[in-house]
C-alpha positions in Angstrom: -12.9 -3.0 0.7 -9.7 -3.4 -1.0 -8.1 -1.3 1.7 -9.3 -3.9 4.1 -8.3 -7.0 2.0 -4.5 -5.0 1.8 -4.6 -5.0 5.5 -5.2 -8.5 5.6 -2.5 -8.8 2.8 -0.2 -6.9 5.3 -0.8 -9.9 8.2 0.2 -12.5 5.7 4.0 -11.2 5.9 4.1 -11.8 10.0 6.9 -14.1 11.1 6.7 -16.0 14.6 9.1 -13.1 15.8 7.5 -10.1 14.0 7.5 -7.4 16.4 4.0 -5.2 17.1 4.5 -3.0 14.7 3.2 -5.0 11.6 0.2 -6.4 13.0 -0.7 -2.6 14.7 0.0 -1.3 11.0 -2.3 -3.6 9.2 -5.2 -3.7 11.9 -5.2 0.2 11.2 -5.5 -0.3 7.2 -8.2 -2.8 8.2 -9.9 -0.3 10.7 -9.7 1.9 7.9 -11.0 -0.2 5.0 -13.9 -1.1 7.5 -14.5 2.8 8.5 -14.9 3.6 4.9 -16.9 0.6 3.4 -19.4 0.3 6.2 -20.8 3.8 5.9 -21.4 3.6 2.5 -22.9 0.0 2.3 -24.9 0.6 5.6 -26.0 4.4 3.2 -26.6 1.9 0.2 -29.0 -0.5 1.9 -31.1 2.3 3.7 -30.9 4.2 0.8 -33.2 1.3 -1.1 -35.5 1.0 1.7 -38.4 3.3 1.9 -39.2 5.0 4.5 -41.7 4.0 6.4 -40.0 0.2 6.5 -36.8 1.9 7.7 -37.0 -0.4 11.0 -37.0 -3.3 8.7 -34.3 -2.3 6.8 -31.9 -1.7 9.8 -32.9 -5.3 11.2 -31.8 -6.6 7.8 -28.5 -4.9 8.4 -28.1 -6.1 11.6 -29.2 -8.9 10.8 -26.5 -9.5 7.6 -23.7 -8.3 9.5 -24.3 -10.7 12.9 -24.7 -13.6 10.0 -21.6 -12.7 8.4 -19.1 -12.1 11.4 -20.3 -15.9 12.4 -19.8 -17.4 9.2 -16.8 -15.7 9.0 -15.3 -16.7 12.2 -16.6 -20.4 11.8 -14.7 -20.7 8.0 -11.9 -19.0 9.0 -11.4 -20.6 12.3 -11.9 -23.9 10.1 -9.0 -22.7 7.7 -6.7 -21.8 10.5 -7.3 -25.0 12.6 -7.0 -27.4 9.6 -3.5 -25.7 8.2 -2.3 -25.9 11.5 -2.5 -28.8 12.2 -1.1 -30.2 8.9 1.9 -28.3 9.1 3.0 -29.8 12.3 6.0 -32.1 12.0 4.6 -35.9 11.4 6.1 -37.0 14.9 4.5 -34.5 17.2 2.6 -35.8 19.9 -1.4 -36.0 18.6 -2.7 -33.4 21.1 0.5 -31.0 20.1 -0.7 -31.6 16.9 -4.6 -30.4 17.2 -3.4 -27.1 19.2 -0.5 -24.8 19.8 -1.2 -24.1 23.3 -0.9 -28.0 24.4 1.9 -28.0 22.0 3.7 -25.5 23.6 2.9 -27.2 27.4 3.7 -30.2 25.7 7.6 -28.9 24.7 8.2 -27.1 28.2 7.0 -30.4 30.0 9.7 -32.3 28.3 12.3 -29.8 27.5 11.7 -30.0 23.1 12.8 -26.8 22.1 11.9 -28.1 18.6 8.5 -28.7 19.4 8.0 -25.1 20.5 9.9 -23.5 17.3 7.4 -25.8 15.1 4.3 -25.1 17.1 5.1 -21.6 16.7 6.0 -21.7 12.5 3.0 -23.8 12.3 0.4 -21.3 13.7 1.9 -18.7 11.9 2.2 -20.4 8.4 -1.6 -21.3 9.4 -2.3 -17.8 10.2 -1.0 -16.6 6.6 -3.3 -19.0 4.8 -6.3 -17.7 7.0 -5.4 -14.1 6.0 -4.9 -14.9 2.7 -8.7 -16.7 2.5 -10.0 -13.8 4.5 -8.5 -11.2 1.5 -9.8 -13.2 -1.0 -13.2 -13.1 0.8 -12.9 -9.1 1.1 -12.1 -8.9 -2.5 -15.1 -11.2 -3.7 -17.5 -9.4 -1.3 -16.1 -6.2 -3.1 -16.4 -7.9 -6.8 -20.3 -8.9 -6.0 -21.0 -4.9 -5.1 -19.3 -4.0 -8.3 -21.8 -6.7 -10.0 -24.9 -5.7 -8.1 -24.3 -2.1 -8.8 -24.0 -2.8 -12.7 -27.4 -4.9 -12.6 -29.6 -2.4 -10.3 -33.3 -2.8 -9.5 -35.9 -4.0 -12.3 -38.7 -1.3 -10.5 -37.0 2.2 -9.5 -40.0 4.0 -10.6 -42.9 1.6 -8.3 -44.6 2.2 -5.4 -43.3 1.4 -1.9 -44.6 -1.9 -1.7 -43.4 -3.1 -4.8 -40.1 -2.1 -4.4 -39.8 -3.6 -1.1 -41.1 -6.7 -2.7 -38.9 -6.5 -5.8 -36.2 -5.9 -3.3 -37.1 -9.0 -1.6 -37.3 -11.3 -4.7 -34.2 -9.9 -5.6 -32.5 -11.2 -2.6 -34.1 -14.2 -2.6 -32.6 -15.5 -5.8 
């Protein structure tokens, strides 16, 4: 998970004229942060499941990872829109100011170059903060496995059921 929060680390330094390189670079520190976390957390959770409730714990899995990519996006897409729209220049037009795309319209309709270079170094500078949350998100998520591992399961030693339901009051808290 660190690898993936230093791939996010890696977006932070894009510039408004950063070339592909970068961004393919840290999407494949990412992929690889991803490829080596998932295994072993998807392995961890199974692993804790008996059996014969296998079904159950995959739906859990699925069922964490759906609920986490749509909080994510929703937070982060929160984080992006806000900071972009506050580092717009005070005199752009409203609509330029609430998205880049209308922003950018907005400057080739009326010829403001200026418009277009601060759409532009707004979005990015809004980008950085996102990536910089997201990181920080990665790293947290990491810190709470640390924690979890440390505090482990009251019941390794009980029977199927009441591990599942240990498992369950355990998450519930």
């Amino acid at each position: 998970m660190t690898i993936t929060a230093a791939g996010f680390g890696m977006l932070t330094l894009l510039e408004p004229n950063s070339g592909f390189w970068l961004p393919a670079l840290a999407m494949a520190v990412m992929g690889g942060g991803f490829g080596l976390a998932m295994p072993a957390t998807i392995g961890a959770l199974m692993g804790a499941v008996p059996g014969e409730y296998a079904g159950v714990g995959s739906a859990l899995n699925d069922t964490i990872q759906q609920a986490g990519a749509a909080l994510g996006v929703a937070v982060l897409g929160a984080v992006l829109s806000s900071t972009c729209s506050d580092a717009m220049p005070a005199g752009a037009p409203e609509t330029g100011r609430q998205s880049i795309s209308d922003a950018l319209v907005i400057s080739a309709a009326t010829g403001d170059g200026g418009l277009a270079e601060a759409a532009r170094a707004a979005f990015t500078s809004g980008m950085s903060t996102t990536f910089v949350v997201a990181a920080c998100s990665v790293l947290a998520a990491a810190l709470s496995l640390v924690l979890l591992r440390e505090r482990g399961l009251d019941a390794p030693d009980a029977e199927p059921d009441e591990a599942v339901e240990a498992l369950a009051a355990e998450s519930a808290r």
